[in-house]
N, C-alpha and C positions, 0 to 999 in steps of 0.2 A: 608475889605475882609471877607468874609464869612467861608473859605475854606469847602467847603460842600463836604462830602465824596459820589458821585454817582455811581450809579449801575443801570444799564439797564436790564428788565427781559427777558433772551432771551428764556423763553415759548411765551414771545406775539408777536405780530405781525402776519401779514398774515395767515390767515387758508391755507390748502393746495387750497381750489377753486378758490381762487381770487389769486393765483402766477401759477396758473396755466392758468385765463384768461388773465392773464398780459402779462405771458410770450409767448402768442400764439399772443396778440395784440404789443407787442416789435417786434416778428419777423418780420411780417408782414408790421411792420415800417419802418424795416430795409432796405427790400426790395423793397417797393412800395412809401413810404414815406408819405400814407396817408389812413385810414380809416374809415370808418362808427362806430360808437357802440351806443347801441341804449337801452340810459338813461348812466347814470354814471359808470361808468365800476367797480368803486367800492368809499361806500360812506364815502371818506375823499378827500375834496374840492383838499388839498396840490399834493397830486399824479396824479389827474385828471387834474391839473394846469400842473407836468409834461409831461405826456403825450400829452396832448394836444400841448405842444412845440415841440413834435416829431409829430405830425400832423395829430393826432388821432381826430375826430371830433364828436362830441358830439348831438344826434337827440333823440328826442322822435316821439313818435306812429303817431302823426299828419305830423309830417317830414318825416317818415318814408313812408308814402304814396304817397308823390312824388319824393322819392327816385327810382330809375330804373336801370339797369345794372349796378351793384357794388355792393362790399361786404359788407357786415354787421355784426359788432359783436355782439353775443349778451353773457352777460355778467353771471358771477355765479348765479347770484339772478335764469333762467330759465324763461321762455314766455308761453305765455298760447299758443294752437293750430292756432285760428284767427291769429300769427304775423306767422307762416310757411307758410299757405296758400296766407298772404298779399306776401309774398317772393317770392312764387312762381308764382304767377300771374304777379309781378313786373320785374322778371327774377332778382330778388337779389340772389347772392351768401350767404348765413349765414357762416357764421364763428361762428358753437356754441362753444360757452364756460363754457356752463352749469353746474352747480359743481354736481358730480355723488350721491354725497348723496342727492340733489333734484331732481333729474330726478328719483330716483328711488322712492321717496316721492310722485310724479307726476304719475306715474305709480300704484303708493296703492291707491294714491287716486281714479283716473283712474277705476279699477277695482272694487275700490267699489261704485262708482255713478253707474255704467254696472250692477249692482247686486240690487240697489235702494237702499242700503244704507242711511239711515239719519245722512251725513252728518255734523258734525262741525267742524273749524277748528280755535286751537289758536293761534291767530296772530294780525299781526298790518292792522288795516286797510290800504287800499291802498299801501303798501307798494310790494317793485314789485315780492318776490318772490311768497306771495301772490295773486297777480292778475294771475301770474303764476297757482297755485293751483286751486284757483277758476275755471280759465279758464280749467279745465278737466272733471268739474262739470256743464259744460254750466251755469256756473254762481250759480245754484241752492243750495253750499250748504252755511251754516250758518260760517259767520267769523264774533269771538268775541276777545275782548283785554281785556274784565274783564267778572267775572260771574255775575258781577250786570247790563249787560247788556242783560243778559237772564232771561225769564219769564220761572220759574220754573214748574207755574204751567200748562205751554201751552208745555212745552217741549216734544216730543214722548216717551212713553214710555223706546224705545230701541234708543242710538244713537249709530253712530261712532265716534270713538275722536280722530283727526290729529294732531297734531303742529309744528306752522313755524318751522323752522329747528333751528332759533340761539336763539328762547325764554329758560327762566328758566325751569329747571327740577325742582327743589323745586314748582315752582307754578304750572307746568304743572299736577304736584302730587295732590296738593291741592284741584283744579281746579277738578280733577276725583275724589276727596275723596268728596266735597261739591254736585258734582253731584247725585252719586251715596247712598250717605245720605239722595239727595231728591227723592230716591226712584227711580231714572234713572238707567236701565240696559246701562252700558259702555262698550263697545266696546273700548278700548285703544289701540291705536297705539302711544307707544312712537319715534317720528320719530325726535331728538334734534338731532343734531349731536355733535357726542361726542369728539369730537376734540373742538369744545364751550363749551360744559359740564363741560370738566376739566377744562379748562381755570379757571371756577366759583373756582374750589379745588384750584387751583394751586395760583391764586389770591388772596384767601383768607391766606391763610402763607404766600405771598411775602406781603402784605400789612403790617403782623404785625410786619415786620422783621426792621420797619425804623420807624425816626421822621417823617417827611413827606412823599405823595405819591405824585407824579406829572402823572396824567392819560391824554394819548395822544389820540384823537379821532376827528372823524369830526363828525357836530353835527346832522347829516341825521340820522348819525349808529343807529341802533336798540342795536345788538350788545356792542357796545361801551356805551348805556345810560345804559343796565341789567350790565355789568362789571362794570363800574363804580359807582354803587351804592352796590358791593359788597367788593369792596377795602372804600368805605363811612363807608359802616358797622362795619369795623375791623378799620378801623385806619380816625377818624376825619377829621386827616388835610390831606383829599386827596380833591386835585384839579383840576377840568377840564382843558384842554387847548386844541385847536386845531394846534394853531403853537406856536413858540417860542412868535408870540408877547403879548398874553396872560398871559406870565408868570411875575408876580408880587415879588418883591424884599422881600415884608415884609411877604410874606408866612415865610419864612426862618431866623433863627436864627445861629451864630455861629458854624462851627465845627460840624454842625446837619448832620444825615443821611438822604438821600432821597431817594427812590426808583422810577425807572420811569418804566409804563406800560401803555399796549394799548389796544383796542380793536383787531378781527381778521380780519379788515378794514383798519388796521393802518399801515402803512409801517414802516418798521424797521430804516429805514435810517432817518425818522421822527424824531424817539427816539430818536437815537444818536444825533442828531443838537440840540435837545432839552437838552440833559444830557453836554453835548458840550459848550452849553449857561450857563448853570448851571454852570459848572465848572468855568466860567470865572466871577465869580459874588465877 
């Protein structure tokens, strides 16, 4: 027996966007006992495996085009314009779930393609909140996931500078200080939501607080890889897992402490099975 003393961090788990599209895709479960949502409703395989037992059904953009009178969710991550108009022509119902700190992200962006703005935005490629963003620029403006994928010397003068919602603020900083070194007029828009932001603070003291860290995530997360390499930073023996079956015996020594945390993808109920398992070691 191990006896491992655990502790669940109840800062992680779910951001408010995604219990808010959850909870708008539950009810509707409730009632109807079956749904559209269109791409993963949020990216940990484990909850989407729940849901889908309640009989929420799972399409991307290609499906989505011979979908025809029924509802559709569409998920926190937000949609570029092309999936309203596909809705509207199809006689789909949307059921947006948009998380409000992107839609209003979608909206600056929005206003500033309107204005001709020079456009960047830091992000993951193809990632959907992403294709979202883009899609307000008709595509035109510039998504990078590092500055060594920009040509400093071809870059305009003057830019604008966006970022995905759940990347680092430490690099999002950076990233405008490297710029603006190369002699680029920046235009910044700090658009991180700060409800991710802290997570990064709050993360970094729970990580040093134990012998081991067990971090819960699905491996899509954007999310969950930038948090997890800041509990890596503070305390070594942190390890990924996405479900209990993941978790290995010999991470753990006697009477150790262990701390368990997540991305804001992760469901909370995740952790506890996991801390659950832990205990029984």
């Amino acid at each position: 027996m191990f006896n491992l003393k655990v502790k669940t961090d109840l800062n992680s788990g779910f951001c408010f966007g995604v219990v808010y599209a959850i909870e708008m895709a539950e009810d509707i479960l409730a009632e109807e006992g079956e749904l559209y949502c269109l791409g993963d409703i949020v990216h940990n395989d484990e909850e989407v495996r729940r849901l889908e037992s309640r009989g929420l059904k799972i399409i991307n953009h290609e499906q989505l085009k011979e979908v025809k009178n029924a509802k559709v969710l569409i998920r926190a991550h937000g949609e570029p314009p092309s999936t309203y108009q596909l809705a509207l022509n199809n006689n789909i119902e949307l059921i947006d779930a948009s998380c409000p700190v992107v839609l209003k992200l979608q909206n600056r962006i929005k206003n500033s393609y309107d204005k001709s703005e020079n456009i960047y935005i830091y992000g993951k490629h193809g990632h959907a909140e992403v294709v979202g963003l883009l899609g307000q620029t008709n595509n035109e403006a510039v998504v990078f996931q590092d500055v060594a994928e920009l040509n400093m010397a071809e870059l305009p003068k003057e830019i604008t500078l966006y970022s995905q919602t759940t990347k680092s603020t430490d690099k999002f900083y950076q990233i405008n200080q490297m710029l603006e070194e190369a002699g680029v007029t920046v235009n910044t828009n700090d658009t991180i939501c700060r409800q991710v932001s802290n997570r990064d603070k709050e993360l970094r003291d729970f990580a040093k607080k134990f012998d081991v860290i067990v971090f819960v995530s699905g491996t899509k997360s954007s999310n969950g890889k930038v948090l997890y390499k800041v509990c890596k930073d503070q305390n070594m023996r942190t390890h990924f897992v996405s479900s209990i079956a993941d978790v290995k015996a010999e991470w753990f020594g006697k009477n150790e402490s262990v701390g368990i945390c997540g991305a804001t993808s992760t469901p909370m109920w995740l952790m506890e099975d996991v801390k659950t398992h832990l205990e029984k070691l």
